[in-house]
C-alpha positions as CSV (number, residue, x, y, z in Angstrom):
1,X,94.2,212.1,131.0
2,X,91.8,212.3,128.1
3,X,94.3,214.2,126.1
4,X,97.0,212.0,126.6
5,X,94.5,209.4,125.7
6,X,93.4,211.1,122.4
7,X,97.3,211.8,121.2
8,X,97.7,208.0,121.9
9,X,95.0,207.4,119.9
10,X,96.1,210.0,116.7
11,X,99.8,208.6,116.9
12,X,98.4,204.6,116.8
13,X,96.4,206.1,113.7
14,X,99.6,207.5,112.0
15,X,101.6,204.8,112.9
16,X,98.6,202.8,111.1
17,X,98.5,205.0,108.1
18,X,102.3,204.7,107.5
19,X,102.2,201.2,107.8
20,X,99.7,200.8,105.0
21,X,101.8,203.6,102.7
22,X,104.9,202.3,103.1
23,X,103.7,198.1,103.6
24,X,106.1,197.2,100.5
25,X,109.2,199.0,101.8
26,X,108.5,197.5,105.4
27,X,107.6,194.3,103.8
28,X,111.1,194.0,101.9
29,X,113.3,194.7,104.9
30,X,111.4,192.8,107.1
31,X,111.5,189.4,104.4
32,X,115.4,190.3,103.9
33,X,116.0,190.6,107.7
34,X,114.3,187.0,108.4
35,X,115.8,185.5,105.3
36,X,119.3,186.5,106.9
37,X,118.5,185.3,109.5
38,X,117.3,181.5,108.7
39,X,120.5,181.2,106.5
40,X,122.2,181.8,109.4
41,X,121.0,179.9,111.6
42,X,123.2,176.8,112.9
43,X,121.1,174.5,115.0
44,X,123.6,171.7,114.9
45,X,126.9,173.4,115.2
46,X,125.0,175.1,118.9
47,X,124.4,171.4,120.2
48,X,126.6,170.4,123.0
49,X,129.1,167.2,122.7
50,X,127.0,163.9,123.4
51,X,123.9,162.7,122.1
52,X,121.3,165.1,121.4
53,X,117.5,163.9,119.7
54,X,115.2,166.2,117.4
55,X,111.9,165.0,117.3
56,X,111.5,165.5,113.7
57,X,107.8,163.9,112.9
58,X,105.8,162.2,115.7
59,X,102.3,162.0,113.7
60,X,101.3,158.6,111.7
61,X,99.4,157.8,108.7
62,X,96.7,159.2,110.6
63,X,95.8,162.6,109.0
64,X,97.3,165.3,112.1
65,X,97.9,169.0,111.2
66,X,100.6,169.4,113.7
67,X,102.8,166.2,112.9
68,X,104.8,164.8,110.3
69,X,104.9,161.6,109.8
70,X,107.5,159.0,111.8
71,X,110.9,160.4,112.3
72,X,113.8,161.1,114.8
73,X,117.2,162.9,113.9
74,X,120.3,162.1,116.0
75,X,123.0,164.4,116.3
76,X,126.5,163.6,117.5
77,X,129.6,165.6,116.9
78,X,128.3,167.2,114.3
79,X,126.8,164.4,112.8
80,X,123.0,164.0,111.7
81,X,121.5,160.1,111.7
82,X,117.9,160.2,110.2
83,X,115.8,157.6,112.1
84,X,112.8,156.6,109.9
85,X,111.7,159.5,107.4
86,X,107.9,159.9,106.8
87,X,106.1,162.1,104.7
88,X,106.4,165.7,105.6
89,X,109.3,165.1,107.6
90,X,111.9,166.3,105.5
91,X,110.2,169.8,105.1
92,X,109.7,169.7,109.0
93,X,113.6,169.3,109.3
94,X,114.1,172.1,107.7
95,X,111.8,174.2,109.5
96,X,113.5,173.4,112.8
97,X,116.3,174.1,111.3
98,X,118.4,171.4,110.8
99,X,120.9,171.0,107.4
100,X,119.6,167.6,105.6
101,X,123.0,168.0,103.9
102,X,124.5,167.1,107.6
103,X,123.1,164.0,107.5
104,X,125.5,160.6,107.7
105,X,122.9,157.8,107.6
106,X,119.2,157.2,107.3
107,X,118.6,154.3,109.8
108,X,114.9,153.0,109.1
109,X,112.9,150.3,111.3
110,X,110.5,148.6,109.0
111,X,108.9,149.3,105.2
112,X,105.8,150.7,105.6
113,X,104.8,153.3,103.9
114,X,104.7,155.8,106.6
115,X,108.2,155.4,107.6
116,X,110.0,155.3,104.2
117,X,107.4,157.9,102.0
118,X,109.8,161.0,102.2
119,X,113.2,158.9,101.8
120,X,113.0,160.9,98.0
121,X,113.4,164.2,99.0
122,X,115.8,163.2,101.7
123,X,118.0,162.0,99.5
124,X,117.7,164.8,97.1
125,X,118.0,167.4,99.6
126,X,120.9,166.2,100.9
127,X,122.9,165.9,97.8
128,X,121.6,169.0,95.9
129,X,121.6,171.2,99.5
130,X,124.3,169.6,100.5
131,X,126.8,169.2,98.1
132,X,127.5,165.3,99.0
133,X,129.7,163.6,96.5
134,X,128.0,160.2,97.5
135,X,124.9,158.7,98.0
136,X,123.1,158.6,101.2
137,X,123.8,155.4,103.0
138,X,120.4,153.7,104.2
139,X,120.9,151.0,107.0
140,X,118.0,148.7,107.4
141,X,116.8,144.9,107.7
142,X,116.9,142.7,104.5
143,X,114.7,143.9,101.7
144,X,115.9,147.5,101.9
145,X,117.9,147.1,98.6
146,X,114.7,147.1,96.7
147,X,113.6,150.1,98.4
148,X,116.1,152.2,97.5
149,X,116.7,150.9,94.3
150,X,113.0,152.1,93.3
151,X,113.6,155.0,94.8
152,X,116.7,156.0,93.1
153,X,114.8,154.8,89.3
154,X,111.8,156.8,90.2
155,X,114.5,160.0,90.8
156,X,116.6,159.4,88.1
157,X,115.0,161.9,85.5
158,X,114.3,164.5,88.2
159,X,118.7,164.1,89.2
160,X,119.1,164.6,85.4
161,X,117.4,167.8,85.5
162,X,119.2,169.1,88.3
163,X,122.5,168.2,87.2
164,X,121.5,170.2,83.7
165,X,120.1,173.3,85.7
166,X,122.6,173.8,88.0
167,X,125.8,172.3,86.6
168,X,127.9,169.1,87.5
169,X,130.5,171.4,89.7
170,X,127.3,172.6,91.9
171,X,125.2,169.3,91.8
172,X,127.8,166.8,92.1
173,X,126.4,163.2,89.5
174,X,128.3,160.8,92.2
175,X,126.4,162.2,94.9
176,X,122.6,161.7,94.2
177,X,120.5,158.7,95.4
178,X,120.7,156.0,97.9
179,X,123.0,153.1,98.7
180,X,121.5,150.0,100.5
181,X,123.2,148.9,104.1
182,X,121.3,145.7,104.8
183,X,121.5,143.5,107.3
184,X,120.0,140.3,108.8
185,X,119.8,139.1,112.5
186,X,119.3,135.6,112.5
187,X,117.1,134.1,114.6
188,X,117.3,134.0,118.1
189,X,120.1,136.7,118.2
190,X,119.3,139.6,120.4
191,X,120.8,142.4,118.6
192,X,123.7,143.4,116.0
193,X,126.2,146.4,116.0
194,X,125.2,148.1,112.5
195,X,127.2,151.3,112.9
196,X,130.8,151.6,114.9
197,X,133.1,154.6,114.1
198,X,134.1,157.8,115.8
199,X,132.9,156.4,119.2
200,X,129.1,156.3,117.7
201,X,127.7,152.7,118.2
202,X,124.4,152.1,116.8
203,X,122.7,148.1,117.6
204,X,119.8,147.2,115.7
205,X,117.3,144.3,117.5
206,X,114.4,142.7,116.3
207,X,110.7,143.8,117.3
208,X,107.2,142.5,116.7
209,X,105.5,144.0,114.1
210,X,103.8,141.3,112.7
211,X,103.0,140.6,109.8
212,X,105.6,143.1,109.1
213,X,109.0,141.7,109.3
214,X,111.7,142.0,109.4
215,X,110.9,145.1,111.8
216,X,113.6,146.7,114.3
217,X,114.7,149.0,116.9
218,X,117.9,150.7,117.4
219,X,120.1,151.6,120.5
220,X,122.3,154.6,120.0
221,X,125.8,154.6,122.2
222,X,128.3,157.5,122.6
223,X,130.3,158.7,125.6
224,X,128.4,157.2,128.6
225,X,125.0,158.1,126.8
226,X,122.5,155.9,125.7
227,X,118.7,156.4,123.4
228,X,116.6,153.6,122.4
229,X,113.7,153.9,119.4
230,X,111.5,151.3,119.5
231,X,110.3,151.1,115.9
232,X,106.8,149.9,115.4
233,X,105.9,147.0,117.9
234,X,103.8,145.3,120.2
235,X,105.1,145.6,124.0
236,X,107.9,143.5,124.0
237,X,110.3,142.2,127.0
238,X,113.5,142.8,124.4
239,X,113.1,146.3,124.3
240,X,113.5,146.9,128.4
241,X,116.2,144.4,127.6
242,X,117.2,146.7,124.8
243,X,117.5,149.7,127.1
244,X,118.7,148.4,130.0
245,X,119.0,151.9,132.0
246,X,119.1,153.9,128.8
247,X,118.7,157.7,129.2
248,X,116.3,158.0,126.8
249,X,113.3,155.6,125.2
250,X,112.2,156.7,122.5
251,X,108.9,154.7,122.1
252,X,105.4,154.4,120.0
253,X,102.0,154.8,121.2
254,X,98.9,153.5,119.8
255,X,96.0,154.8,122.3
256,X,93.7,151.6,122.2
257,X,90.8,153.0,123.2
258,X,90.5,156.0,121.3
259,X,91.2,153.7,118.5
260,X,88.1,151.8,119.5
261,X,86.7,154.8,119.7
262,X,87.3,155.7,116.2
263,X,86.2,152.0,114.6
264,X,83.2,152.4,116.3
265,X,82.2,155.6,114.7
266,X,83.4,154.2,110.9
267,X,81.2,151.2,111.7
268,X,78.0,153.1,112.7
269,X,78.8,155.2,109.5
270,X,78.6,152.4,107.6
271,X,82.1,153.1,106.6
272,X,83.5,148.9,107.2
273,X,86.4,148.9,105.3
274,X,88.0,151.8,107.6
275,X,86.4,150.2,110.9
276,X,88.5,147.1,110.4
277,X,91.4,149.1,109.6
278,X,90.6,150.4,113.0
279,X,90.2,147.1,114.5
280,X,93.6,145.5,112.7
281,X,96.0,148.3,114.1
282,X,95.3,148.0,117.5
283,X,97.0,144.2,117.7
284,X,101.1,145.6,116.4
285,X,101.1,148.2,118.1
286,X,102.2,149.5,122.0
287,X,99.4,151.4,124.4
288,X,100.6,154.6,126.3
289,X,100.7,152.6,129.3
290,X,101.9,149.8,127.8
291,X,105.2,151.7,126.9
292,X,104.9,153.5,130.5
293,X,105.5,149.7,131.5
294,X,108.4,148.8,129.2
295,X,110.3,151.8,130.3
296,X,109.8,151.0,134.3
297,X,111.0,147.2,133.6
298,X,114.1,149.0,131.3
299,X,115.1,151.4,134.3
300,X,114.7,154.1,131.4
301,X,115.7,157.6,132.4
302,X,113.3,159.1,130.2
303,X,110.1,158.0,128.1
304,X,108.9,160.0,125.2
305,X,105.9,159.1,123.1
306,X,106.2,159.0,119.5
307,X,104.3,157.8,116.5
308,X,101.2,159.0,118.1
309,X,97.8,157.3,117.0
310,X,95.2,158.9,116.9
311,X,95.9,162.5,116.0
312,X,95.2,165.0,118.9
313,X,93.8,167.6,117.6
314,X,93.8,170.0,120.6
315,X,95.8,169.7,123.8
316,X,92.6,168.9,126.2
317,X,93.1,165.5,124.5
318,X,96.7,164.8,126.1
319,X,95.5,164.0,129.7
320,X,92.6,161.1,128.1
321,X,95.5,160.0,126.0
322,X,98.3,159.4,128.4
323,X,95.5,157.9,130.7
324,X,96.9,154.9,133.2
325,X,100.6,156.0,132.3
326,X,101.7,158.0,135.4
327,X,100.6,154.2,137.5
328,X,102.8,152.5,135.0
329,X,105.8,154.4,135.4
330,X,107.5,157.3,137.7
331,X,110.2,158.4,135.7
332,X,109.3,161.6,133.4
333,X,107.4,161.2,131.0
334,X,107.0,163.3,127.5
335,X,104.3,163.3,124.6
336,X,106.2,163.6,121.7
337,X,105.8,166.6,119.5
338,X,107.2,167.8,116.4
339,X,110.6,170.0,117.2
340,X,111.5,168.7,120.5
341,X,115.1,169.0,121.4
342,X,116.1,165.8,124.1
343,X,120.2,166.7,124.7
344,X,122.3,164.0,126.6
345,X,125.4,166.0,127.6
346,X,128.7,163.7,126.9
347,X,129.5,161.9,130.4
348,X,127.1,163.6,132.6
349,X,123.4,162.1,133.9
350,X,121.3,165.2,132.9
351,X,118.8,165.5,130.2
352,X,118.3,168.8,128.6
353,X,114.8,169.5,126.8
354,X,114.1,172.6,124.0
355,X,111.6,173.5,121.3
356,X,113.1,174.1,118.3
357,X,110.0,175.2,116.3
């Protein structure tokens, strides 16, 4: 035994030593080999038929390691809708592996900053990466034209370059930018349809985001299957109306408490600009349990966390977080996380969860 043991221990030392001599050779086939392999790689085009939901940023403005900010992808048929794009999301797409050239529309909720601050490279991605010979369409409440159109000034010399680099047959001019899609629900409606084609229904209804408005939600329709995102809001009876037996609810979560937490600590610091910050977001936004409550009264399927405030650093947090929510609700219940797969098969009742980082 302790001569097996020793030539173990002399061929782990070579194995060592070759390693180190020959680390640039093992280095460039292992970097070609992975490189292959992410080109490859077809996230999308493996996705059954129905509606399937990438979790593509579940963080907030709240500084979080493991979360971009806001943002949900939608894949049907082959076709990628963007809902809400926050900064770091685009890069998170990528690393989950989605195409941002595959996407048809960027759907957002509301105008803060957090849910529009990586619309830029969104755009750009998906017209240079993509090839697109049009701009991105960007469906959203009245004022969106101006947000787009500031956008596309403050990316106008960066196109120019592009086009000159790579050519006008490889970076098509009509394709780069944004084009507004607004729309306005009037008062006292309940919802519009803002999308209809290929069997794909998308409705739009108002939410409470006050003094944010307009602010929305979307409802997501296509062969018997049904997903609801919330948007930023307080709890609100029109999004159970809203989901009405959906499969999935997509929702925010603001954890009051730890909030309170958090103020506390900025006002004992001395630190009162942030501890009112503290104290304002806790009145537009929806608790854990609060959520846990919208989806019960929505016969919801499924309800998944998003937009998580605070950050959780570490998972021992989770339990504190979703605290109250299992009383609130008995249907499953998920914390969203970054790369999160939610697949609704076409005409069936099943829901189908994967990790996709």
């Amino acid at each position: 035994m302790k001569k097996l043991g020793l030539v173990v221990l002399i061929l782990l030392l070579l194995v060592g030593a070759a390693a180190l001599l020959f680390r640039e050779q093992v280095g460039d086939r292992l970097f070609a080999r992975a490189v292959e392999s992410g080109v490859a790689r077809d996230v999308i085009g493996g996705l059954p038929d129905g509606i399937n939901v990438v979790l593509c940023g579940t963080g907030s403005p709240l500084p979080d390691p493991s979360r971009a900010g806001p943002c949900s992808a939608v894949i049907i048929d082959g076709k990628m809708f963007i809902v809400d794009i926050g900064g770091g999301a685009v890069r998170k797409i990528g690393m989950i592996g989605l195409n941002p050239g595959a996407t048809e529309v960027l759907l957002l909720t509301h105008f803060h900053s957090d849910h529009i601050d990586g619309m830029g490279e969104l755009m750009m991605q998906r017209w240079a990466g993509g090839g697109r010979d049009a701009p991105l369409p960007v469906i959203g409440p009245e004022g969106v034209e101006a947000v787009v159109e500031g956008l596309n000034a403050s990316y106008a010399a960066d196109a120019q370059y592009r086009i000159a680099h790579h050519g006008a047959a490889t970076i098509l001019p009509t394709g780069k930018g944004g084009v507004a899609r607004p729309f306005a629900i009037a008062e006292g409606q309940a919802e519009m349809v803002v999308y209809d084609q290929d069997g794909i229904k998308i409705t739009a209804f108002p939410v409470d985001h006050r003094p944010i408005a307009p602010a929305v939600g979307y409802r997501f329709d296509y062969k018997g299957r049904s997903v609801v995102f919330s948007g930023d809001t307080v709890k609100l009876p029109s999004i159970a109306k809203a989901c009405n037996g959906c499969d999935l609810l997509v929702h925010e979560a603001l954890n009051a408490e730890m909030v309170g937490t958090m103020e506390q600590a900025f006002a004992k610091a001395g630190r009162k600009r942030l501890a009112k910050i503290m104290a304002d977001i806790q009145n537009y936004h929806t608790t854990p349990v609060e959520a846990a409550e919208t989806a019960k009264a929505g016969k919801a399927k499924m309800l998944v966390l998003s937009h998580i405030v605070p950050a959780l650093p570490f998972g021992y947090l989770e339990s504190y977080y979703l605290k109250g929510v299992d009383a609130a609700y008995d249907g499953p219940v998920v914390l969203g996380k970054d790369g999160m797969l939610f697949s609704l098969p076409a005409n069936k009742d099943s829901i189908e969860q994967g990790d996709l980082l």
